[in-house]
N, C-alpha and C positions, 0 to 999 in steps of 0.2 A: 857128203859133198855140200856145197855151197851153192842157194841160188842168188846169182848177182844178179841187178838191176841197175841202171842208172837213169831214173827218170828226167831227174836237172841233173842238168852239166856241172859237174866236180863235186855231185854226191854221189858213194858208190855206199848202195844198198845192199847189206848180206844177208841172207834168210838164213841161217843153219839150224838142222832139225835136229843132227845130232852129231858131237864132235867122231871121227873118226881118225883112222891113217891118211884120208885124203883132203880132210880138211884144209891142213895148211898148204899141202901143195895144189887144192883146187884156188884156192884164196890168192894165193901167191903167183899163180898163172896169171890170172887175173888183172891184178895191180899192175905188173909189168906190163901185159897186155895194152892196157890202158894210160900207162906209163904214170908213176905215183907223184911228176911234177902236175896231170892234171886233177890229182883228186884232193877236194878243200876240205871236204866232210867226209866221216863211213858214216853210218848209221850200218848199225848190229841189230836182228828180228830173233830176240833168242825164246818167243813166248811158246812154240812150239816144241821149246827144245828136247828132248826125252834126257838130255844128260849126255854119256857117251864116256868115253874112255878119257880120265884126268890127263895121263901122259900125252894124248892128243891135245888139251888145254892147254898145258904146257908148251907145245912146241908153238901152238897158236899164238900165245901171247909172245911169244918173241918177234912176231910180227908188227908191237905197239911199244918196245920196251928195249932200253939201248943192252946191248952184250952184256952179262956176268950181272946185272943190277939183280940183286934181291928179291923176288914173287914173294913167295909164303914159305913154310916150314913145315913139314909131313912129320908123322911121329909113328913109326914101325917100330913096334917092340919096345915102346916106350923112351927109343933114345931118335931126341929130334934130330933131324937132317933140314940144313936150308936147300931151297926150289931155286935156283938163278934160271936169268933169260940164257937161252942157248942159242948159239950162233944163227942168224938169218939173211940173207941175199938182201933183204931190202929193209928198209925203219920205216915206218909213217908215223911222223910225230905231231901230225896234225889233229882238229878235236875229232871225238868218237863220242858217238850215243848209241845207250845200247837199250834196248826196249825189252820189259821183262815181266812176267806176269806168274801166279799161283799153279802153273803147267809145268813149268821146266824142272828139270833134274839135276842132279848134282852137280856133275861135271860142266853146264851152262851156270848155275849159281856160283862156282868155283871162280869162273872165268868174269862175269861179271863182279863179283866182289873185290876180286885183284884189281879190276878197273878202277871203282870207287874206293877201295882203301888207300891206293895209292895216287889218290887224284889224277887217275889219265884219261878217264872217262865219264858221262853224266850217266844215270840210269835214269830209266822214264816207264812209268808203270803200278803194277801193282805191285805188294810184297810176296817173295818167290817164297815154297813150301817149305825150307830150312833143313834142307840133305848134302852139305854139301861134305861129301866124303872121299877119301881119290877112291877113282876105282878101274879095277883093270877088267876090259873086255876080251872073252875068250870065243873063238868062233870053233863050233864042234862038228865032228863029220857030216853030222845030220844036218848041218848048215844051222841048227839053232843057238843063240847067243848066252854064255855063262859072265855074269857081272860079277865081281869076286870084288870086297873093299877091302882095301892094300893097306889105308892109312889116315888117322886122323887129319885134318888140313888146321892149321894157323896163321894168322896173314902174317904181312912183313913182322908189324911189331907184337907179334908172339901170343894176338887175342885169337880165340878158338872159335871159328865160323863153323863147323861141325853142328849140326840143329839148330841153328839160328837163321830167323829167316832172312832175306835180303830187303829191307825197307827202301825202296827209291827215294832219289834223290830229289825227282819230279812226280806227283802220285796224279794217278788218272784212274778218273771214272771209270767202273767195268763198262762201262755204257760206249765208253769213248776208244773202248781194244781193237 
């Protein structure tokens, strides 16, 4: 889940620690909530992120990116498949910064790199640890979490972010996290 904020009026603040199933429908409650003609900014806090299930990235970014456009390109089994935006209730095609530090996990580096490869977002921070692999979360009887990696990641134009790390767009002092 998502913690929103809105300190000034028509920045909405997201905290997410780690993408899930209710990511986007807690996000998306939200927006509308709030109604998406009043909001000018997001700001995204992904410094905590632990990563989280890719297919939950996925649905998330369709919440910045018009229908059927192009994400990235997975490679299962060595034969690529492309990633498309998949239908969403609402677009916000307003600016998005998203804040990103040497903590976050995959599925957070996945999501911010689709931002900056695709110019929809700035990144601000340190350079992220370079994991970004899909990966699918599995919840087990005992209630503990099995992370399984499903599949190499490539962005739009076919370059491999898989162990690369995410270099911001804006770098900031550890001093200044």
């Amino acid at each position: 889940a998502a913690d929103i904020t809105i300190a000034t009026p028509g920045i909405l603040t997201l905290t997410i620690e780690l993408f899930n199933d209710f990511s986007y429908q807690d996000t998306l409650d939200q927006i509308k909530g709030l109604g998406l003609e009043n909001i000018q900014h997001i700001i995204i806090d992904l410094r905590q992120n632990m990563g989280g299930d890719g297919f939950a990235v996925i649905e998330f970014l369709s919440l910045f990116f018009e229908e059927d456009e192009l994400l990235f390109w997975v490679d299962v089994d060595y034969v690529p498949a492309p990633i498309n935006v998949l239908l969403s209730q609402i677009h916000y095609g307003g600016p998005i910064t998203v804040l990103v530090n040497g903590r976050m996990g995959s599925a957070a580096e996945l999501f911010a790199s689709v931002l900056q490869k695709k110019n929809r977002g700035r990144i601000v921070g340190q350079n992220t640890e370079g994991s970004t692999l899909l990966k699918q979360i599995h919840t087990l009887s005992d209630q503990a979490s099995l992370y399984l990696t499903v599949a190499k990641v490539y962005a739009h134009n076919k370059e491999e972010l898989g162990f690369k790390n995410l270099v911001p767009d804006w770098i900031l002092d550890p001093s200044e996290d």
